[in-house]
VOGU-3710 file (C-alpha; in Angstrom, 3 decimals, decimal comma):
1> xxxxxxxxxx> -95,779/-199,578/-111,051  -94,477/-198,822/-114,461  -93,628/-201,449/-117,398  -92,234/-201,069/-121,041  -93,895/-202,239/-124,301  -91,888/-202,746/-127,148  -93,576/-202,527/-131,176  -92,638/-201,210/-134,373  -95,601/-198,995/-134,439  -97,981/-197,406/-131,705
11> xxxxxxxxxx> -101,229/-196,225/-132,604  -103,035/-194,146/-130,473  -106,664/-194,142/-131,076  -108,818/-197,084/-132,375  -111,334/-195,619/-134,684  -111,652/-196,251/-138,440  -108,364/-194,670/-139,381  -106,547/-195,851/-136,600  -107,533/-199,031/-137,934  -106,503/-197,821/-141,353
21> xxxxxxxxxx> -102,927/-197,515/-140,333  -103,174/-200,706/-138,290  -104,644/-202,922/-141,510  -102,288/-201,459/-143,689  -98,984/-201,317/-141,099  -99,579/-205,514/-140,469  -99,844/-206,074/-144,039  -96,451/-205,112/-144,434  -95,218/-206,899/-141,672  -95,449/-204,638/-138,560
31> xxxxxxxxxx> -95,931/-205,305/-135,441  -98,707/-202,422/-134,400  -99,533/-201,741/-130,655  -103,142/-200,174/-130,778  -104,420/-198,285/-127,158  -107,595/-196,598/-126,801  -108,817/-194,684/-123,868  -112,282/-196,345/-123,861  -114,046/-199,432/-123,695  -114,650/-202,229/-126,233
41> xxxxxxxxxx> -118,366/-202,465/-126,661  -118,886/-205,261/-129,047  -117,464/-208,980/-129,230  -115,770/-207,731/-132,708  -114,082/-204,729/-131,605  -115,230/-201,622/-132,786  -118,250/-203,011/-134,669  -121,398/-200,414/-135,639  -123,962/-200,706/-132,462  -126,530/-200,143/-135,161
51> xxxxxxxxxx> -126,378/-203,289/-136,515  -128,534/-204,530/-133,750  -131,876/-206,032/-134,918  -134,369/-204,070/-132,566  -132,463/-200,519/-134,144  -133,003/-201,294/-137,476  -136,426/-201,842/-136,169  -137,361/-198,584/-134,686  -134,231/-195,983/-135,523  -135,356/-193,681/-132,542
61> xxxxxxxxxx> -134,461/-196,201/-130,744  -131,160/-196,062/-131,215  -130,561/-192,085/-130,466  -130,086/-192,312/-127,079  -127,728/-194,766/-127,600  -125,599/-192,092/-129,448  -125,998/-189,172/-126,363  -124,956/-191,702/-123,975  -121,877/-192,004/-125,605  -120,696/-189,174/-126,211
71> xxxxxxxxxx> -118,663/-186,833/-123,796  -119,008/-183,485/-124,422  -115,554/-181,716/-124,306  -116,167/-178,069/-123,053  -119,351/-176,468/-121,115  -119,098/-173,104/-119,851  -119,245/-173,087/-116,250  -121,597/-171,096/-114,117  -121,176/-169,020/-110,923  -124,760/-169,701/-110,363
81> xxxxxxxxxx> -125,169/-171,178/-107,146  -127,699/-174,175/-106,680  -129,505/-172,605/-103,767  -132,456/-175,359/-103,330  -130,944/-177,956/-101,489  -131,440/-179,220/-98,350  -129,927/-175,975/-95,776  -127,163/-178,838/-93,998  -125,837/-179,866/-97,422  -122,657/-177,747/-98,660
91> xxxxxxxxxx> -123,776/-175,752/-101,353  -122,395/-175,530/-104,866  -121,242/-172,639/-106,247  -120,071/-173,363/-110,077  -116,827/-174,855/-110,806  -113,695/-172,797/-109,648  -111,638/-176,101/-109,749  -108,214/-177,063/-111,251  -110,563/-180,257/-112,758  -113,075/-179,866/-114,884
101> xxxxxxxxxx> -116,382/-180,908/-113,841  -118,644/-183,024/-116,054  -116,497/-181,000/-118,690  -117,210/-177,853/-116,937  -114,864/-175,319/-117,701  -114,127/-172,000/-116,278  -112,338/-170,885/-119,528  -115,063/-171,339/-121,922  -116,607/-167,946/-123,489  -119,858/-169,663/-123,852
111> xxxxxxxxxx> -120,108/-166,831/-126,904  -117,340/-168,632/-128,460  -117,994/-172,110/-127,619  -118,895/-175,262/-129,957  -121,196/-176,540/-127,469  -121,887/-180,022/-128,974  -118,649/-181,058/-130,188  -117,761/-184,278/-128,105  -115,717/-187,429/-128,131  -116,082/-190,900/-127,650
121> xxxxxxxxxx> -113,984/-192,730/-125,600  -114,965/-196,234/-126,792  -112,992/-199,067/-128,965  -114,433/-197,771/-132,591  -114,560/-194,501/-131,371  -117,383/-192,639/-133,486  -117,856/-195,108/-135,526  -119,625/-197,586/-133,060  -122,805/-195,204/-133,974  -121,711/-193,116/-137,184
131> xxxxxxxxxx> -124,190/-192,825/-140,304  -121,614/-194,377/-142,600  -122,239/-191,408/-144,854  -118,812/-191,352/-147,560  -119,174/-188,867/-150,089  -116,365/-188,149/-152,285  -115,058/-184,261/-151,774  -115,653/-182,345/-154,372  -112,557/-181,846/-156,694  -112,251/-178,124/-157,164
141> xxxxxxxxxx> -114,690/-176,492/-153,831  -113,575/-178,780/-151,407  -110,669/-181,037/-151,812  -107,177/-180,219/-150,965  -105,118/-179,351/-153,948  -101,603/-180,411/-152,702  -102,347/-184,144/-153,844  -102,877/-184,942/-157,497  -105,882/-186,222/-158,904  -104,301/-189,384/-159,725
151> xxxxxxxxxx> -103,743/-189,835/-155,777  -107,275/-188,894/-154,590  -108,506/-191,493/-156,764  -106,113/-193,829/-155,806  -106,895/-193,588/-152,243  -110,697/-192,549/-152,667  -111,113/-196,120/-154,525  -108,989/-197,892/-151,760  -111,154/-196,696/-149,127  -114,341/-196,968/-150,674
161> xxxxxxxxxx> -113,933/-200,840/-151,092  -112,733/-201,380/-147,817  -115,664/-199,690/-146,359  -117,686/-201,094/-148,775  -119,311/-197,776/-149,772  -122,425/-198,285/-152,372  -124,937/-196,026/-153,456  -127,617/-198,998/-154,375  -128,637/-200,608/-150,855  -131,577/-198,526/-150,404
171> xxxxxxxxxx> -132,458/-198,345/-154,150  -135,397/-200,599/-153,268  -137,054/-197,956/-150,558  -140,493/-197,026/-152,248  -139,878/-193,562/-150,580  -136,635/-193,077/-151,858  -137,492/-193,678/-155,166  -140,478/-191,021/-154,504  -138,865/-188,777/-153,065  -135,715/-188,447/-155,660
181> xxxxxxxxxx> -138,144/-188,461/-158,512  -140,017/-185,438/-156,920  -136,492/-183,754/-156,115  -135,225/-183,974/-159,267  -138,284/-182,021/-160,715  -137,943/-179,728/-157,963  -133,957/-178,912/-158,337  -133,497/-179,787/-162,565  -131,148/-176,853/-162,728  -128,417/-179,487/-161,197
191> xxxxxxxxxx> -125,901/-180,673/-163,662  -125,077/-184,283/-164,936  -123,525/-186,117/-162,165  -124,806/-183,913/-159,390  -128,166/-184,494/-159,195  -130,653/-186,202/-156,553  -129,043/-189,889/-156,302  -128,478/-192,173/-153,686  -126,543/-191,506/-150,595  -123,101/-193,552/-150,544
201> xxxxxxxxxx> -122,453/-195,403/-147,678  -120,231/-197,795/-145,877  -123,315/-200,326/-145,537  -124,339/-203,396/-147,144  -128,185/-205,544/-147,375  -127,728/-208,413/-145,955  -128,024/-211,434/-147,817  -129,332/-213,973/-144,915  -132,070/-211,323/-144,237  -132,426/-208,603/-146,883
211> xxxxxxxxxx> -134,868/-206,505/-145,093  -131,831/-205,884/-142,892  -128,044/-204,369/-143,456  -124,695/-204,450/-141,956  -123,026/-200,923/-141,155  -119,654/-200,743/-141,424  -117,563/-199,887/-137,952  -114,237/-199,840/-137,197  -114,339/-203,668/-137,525  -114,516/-203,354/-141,354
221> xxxxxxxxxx> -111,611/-201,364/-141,395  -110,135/-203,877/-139,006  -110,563/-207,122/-141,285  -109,144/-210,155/-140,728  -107,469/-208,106/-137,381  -110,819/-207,591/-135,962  -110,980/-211,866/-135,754  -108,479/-212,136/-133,560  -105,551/-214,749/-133,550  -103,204/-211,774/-135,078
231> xxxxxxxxxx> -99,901/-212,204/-133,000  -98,632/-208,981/-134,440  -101,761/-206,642/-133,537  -102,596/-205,960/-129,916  -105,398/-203,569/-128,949  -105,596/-202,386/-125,317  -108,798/-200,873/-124,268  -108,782/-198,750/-120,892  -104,945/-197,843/-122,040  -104,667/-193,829/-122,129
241> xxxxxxxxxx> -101,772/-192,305/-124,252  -100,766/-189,138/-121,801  -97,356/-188,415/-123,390  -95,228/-188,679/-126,280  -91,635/-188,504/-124,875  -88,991/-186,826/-127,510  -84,881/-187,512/-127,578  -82,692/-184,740/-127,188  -82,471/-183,203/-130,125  -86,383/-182,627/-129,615
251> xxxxxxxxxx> -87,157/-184,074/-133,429  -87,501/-187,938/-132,639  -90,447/-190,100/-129,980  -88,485/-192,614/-128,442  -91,305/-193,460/-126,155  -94,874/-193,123/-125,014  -96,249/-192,662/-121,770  -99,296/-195,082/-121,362  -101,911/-195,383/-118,403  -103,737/-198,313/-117,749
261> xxxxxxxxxx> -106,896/-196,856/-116,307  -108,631/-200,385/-114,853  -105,795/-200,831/-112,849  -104,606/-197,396/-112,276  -101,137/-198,189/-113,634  -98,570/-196,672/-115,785  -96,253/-198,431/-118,951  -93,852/-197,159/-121,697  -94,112/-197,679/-124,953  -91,041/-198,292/-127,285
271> xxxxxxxxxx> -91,539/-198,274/-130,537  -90,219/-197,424/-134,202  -93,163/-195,129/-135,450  -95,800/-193,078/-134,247  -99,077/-192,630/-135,006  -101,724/-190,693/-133,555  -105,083/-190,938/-134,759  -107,458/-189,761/-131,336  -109,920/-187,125/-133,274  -110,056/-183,626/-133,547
281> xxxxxxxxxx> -109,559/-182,250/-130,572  -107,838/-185,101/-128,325  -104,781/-185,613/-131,365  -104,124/-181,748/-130,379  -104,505/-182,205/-127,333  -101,784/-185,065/-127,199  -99,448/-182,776/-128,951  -99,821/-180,402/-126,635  -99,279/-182,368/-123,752  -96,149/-183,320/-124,792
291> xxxxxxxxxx> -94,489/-180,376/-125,407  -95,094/-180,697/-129,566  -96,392/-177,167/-129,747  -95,986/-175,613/-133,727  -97,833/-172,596/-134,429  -101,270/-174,089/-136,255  -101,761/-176,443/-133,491  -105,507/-176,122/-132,879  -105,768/-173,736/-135,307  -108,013/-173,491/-138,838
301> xxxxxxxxxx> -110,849/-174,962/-137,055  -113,727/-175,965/-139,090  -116,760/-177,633/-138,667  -120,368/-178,289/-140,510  -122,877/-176,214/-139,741  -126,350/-177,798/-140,499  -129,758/-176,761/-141,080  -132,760/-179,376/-140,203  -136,057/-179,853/-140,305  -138,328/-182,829/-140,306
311> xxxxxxxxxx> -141,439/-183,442/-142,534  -144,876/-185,206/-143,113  -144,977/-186,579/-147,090  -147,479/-184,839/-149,210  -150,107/-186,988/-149,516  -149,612/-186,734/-153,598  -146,585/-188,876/-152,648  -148,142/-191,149/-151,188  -150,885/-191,958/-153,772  -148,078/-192,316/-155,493
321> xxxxxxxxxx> -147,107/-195,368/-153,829  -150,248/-196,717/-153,957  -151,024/-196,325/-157,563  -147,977/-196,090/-159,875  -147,728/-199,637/-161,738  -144,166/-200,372/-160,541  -144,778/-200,699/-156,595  -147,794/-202,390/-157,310  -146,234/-205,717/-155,978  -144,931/-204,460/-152,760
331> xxxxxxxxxx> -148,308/-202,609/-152,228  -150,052/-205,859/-153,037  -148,032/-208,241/-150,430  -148,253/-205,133/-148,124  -152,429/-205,083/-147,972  -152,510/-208,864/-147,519  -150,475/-208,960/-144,640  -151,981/-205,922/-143,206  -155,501/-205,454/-144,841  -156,758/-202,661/-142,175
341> xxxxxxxxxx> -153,311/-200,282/-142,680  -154,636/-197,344/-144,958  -151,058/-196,346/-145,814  -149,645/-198,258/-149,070  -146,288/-197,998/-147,334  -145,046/-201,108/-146,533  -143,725/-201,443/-142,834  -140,516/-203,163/-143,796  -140,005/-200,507/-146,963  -136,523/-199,350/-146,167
351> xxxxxxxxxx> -135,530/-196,014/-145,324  -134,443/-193,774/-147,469  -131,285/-191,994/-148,020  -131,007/-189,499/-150,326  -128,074/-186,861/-151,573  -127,595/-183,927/-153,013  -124,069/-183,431/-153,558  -122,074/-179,876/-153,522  -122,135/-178,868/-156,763  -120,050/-175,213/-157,651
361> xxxxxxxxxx> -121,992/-172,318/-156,880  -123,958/-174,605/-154,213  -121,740/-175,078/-151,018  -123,058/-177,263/-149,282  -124,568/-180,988/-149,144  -127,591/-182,514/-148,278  -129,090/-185,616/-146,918  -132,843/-186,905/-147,053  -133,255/-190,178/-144,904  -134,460/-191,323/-141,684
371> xxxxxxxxxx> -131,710/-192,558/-139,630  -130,433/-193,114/-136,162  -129,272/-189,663/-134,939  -128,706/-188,357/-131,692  -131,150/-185,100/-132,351  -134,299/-185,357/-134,743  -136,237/-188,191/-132,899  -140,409/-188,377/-133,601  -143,206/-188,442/-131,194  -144,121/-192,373/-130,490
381> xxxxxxxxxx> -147,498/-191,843/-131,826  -146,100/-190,693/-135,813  -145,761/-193,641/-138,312  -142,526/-193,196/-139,355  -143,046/-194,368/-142,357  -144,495/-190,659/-143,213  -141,410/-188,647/-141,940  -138,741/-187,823/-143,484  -135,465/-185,578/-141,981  -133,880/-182,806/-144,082
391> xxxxxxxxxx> -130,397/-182,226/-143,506  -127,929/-179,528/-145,208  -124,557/-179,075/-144,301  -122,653/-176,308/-144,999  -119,132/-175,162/-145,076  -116,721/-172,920/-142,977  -113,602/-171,017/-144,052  -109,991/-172,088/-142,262  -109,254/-169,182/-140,221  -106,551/-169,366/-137,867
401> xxxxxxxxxx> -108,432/-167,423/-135,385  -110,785/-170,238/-134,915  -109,514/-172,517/-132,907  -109,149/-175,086/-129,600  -106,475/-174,029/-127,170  -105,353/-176,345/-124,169  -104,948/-175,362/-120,512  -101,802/-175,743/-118,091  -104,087/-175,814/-115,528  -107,180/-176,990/-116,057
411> xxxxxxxxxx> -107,725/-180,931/-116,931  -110,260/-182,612/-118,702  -112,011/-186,180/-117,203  -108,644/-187,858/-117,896  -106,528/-185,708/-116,507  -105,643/-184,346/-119,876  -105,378/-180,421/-120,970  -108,677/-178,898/-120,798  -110,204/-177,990/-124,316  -111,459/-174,895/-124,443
421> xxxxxxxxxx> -112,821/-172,985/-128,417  -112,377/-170,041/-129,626  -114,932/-169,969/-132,774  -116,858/-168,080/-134,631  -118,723/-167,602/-138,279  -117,344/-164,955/-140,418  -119,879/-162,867/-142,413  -119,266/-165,163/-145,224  -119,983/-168,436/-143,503  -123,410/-166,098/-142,660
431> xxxxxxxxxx> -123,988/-165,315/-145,681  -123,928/-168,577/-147,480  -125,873/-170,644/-144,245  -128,688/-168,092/-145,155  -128,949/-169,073/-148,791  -128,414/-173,152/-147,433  -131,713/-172,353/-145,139  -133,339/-171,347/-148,620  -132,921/-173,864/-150,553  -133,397/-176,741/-147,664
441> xxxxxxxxxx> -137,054/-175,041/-147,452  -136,970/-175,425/-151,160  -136,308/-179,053/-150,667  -138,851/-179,317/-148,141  -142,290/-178,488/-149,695  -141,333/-180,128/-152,297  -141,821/-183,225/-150,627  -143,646/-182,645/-147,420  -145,068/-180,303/-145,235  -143,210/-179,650/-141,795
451> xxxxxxxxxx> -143,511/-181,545/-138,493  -145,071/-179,409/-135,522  -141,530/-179,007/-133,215  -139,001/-179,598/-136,173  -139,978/-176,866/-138,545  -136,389/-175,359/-140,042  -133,673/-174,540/-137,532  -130,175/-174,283/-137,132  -128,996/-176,965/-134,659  -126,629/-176,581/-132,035
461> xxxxxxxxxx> -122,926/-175,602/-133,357  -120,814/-179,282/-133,517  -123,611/-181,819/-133,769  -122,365/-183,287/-136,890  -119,501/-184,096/-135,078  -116,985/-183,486/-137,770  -114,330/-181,169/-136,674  -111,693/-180,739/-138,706  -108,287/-178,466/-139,743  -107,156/-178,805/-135,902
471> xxxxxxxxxx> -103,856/-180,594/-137,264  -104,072/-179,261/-140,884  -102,327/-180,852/-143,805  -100,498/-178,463/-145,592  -96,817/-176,818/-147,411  -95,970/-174,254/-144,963  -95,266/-175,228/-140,811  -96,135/-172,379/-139,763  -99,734/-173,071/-141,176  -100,043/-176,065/-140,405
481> xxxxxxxxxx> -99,408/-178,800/-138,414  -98,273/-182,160/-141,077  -96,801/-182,446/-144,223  -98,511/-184,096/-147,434  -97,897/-187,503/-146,159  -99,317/-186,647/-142,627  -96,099/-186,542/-140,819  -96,036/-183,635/-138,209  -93,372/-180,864/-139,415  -89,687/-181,600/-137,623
491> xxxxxxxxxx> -90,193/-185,166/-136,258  -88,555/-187,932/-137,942  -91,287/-190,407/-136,772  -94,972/-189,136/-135,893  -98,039/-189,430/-138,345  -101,123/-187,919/-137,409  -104,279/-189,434/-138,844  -108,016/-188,313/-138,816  -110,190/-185,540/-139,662  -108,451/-182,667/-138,385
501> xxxxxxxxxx> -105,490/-183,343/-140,833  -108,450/-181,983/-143,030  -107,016/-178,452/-144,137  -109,738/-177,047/-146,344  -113,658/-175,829/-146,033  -115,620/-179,023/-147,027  -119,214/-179,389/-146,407  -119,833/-183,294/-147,098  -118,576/-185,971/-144,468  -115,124/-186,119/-143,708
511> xxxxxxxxxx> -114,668/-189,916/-142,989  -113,403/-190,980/-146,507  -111,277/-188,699/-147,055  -109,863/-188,786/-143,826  -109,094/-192,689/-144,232  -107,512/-191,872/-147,627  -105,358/-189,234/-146,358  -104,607/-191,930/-143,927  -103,877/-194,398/-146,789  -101,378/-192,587/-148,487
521> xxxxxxxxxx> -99,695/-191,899/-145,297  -99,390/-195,918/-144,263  -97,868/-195,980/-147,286  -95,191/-193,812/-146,749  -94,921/-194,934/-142,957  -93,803/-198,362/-144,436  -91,183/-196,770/-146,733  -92,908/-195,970/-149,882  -93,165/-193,570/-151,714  -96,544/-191,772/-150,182
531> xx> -97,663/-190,476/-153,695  -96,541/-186,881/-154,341
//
């Protein structure tokens, strides 16, 4: 059974900057149609899970929260046959299916692979769990040059206060304020304006109970939208977007294809304008579905490759605590309550989160805290008041060569066009993740010794989750994908939104930028001008 929708605008995809569109589309008096391939997992939809009391508690807590939602999007399948099972039961040999199992897939070079990229098919998407990190890009190594500087801060300033981004919530942590004094000793080559500070994020104390905060989600970006009673915004969870359905002349969507997955039914959608905002890989993968196929689809692939390591404070740090004049209250109210602790840590000190932004001639980023991630969790018997994770993020050049491709015959777990990547690091990624490695060591005695099992690695490839260049920004269509105002090259009417609009090597989180990209283009979508 099929049935028609009818809106001004469709937006596929309900993280933050498909809400973006959608807060800035109903302000100017649109009526948006929002579907997302997942479910809603909060009563506000789209809200951070780690706003939850018991997480904020104990942050390890909340990690395998994270793995269980995400769905990784291509594992190399293997012809190696399961052989100890019971001799009646038909035994598996590997995947040689037109359906990819448990995202199996037969195409995968598992040489080429970015084996932890992953989505999540949830309403908020990533940002039901994300670490609300929003640096600014830096102006000359990392942001795109095709806007003026007058835009970026435009839309930099816009999305900051809608997120809420601040620099000061964690300014009270006795470790941060250790551990930024002792990096700024460490690293006082840095110039003015770059050194050790404060992480920004999307977060804010709250006021009812300041030893707790509230993380932004998708909510935030939602507003008043995310309260419901909004006759002109409808979000439908369990809907997938499996088509985008062009006229004749091949340059216009006069319709969507749309499955309901809890009932196993199929709709159209009408509408005006377009807007895909699904992620990385599954915006690309819509395209491609549809028959939208221009030559940097999937192409320019980058991604952050990290360094990590956890470690144990130098116990000169913490005398520190215990003796220098100005934590002498906290350390005070912290012994009365607990008399027999020997640390002067408070329990309820917050955690840190510190930054040290790219700076030329350092490409790369890096973040001190201890957070909720889904890799880096502590034995149950460390305080974790005493650990503190280390992690650098570096930067990748665009190359076309890297890239996700789609199958015409394989399907994902939605019946989609199996992913499958094509990546690798050229010897100059190499060559500059060796000298990142350095200097995260650097950063690491200077504070701590390492944690037995965390000592310095490079993680898997795709754990920070932040894709990007897959539907580049950019002059040229033959390199890349949208225009300066995110609308895909020769269609009147489709946006793209996200962090694979992204078209240049950036080693700090993509989420602001991504939402001000985003910004700029609502603001053509509604008939402005867009900026420049």
């Amino acid at each position: 059974m099929s049935d028609t929708h009818r809106a001004d605008v469709l937006i596929v995809g309900s993280g933050p900057l498909g809400a973006t569109f959608a807060r800035k589309l109903i302000d100017a008096g649109k009526r948006v149609l929002m579907v997302e391939a997942g479910e809603q997992l909060s009563a506000r939809p789209g809200e951070n899970l780690k706003n939850a009391y018991i997480y904020q508690r104990d942050p390890n807590m909340f990690a395998p929260v994270i793995r269980g939602h995400l769905h990784l999007l291509s594992v190399p399948s293997s012809a190696r046959p399961e052989l100890a099972v019971d001799p009646s039961a038909v035994p598996e040999y590997g995947t040689n299916r037109s359906s990819a199992r448990n995202a199996e897939n037969p195409d995968q070079d598992p040489y080429r692979n970015i084996p932890a990229a992953a989505a999540c098919y949830a309403v908020g998407g990533m940002a039901t769990h994300w670490t609300c990190a929003c640096p600014r890009h830096h102006p000359t190594m990392e942001r795109y040059q095709g806007i003026s500087e007058s835009d970026w801060e435009t839309y930099y300033g816009q999305a900051e206060e809608i997120l809420g981004v601040s620099r000061h919530e964690f300014d009270g942590s006795m470790r941060q304020q250790l551990i930024i004094e002792a990096l700024r000793e460490e690293f006082s080559e840095l110039p003015d304006g770059y050194q050790v500070q404060g992480l920004p994020l999307a977060v804010n104390r709250r006021v009812d109970n300041p030893r707790m905060v509230h993380w932004a989600g998708t909510d935030t970006v939602l507003g008043r939208l995310a309260d419901g009673g909004e006759p002109r915004f409808t979000l439908l969870p369990h809907h997938l977007c499996t088509r985008l359905v062009r006229d004749a002349s091949g340059s216009r969507i006069v319709s969507a294809q749309v499955r309901d997955l809890a009932r196993s039914r199929e709709m159209r959608v009408e509408a005006d304008q377009y807007v895909v905002a699904a992620g990385a890989v599954l915006t690309p993968q819509l395209l491609w579905a549809s028959g939208i196929r221009p030559p940097a689809l999937g192409r320019y692939l980058t991604e952050h490759p990290t360094t990590f390591c956890q470690v144990t404070l130098l116990q000169e740090l913490v005398d520190l605590a215990g003796t220098t004049q100005y934590f002498s209250r906290q350390v005070l109210g912290h012994r009365e309550r607990f008399p027999e602790d020997e640390l002067p840590i408070p329990v309820d000190d917050p955690d840190p989160n510190v930054w040290i932004p790219v700076t030329e001639g350092r490409p790369w980023h890096a973040q001190i805290n201890r957070d909720s991630f889904h890799y880096g969790d502590i034995p149950p018997h460390v305080d974790g008041r005493l650990i503190v994770d280390l992690r650098w993020f570096g930067l990748v050049d665009p190359r076309p060569e890297n890239r996700v491709t789609f199958s015409d015959t394989h399907t994902d777990v939605h019946d989609m066009p199996q992913p499958t990547f094509d990546f690798a690091y050229s010897a100059a990624d190499g060559a500059r993740l060796h000298s990142m490695m350095g200097e995260m060591i650097r950063a690491a005695l200077a504070i701590g010794g390492f944690l037995p099992g965390s000592e310095p690695r490079f993680p898997t490839p795709g754990l920070p989750l932040h894709i990007s260049g897959t539907v580049r920004m950019g002059e040229d269509p033959d390199t890349s994908v949208v225009d300066h105002n995110s609308k895909v090259w020769g269609m009147e009417n489709l946006f793209l939104g996200g962090n694979g609009v992204i078209p240049t090597a950036t080693a700090c989180n993509p989420t602001l930028t991504s939402m001000a990209l985003a910004l700029k283009a609502s603001e053509r979508l509604v008939g402005g001008e867009g900026g420049d």
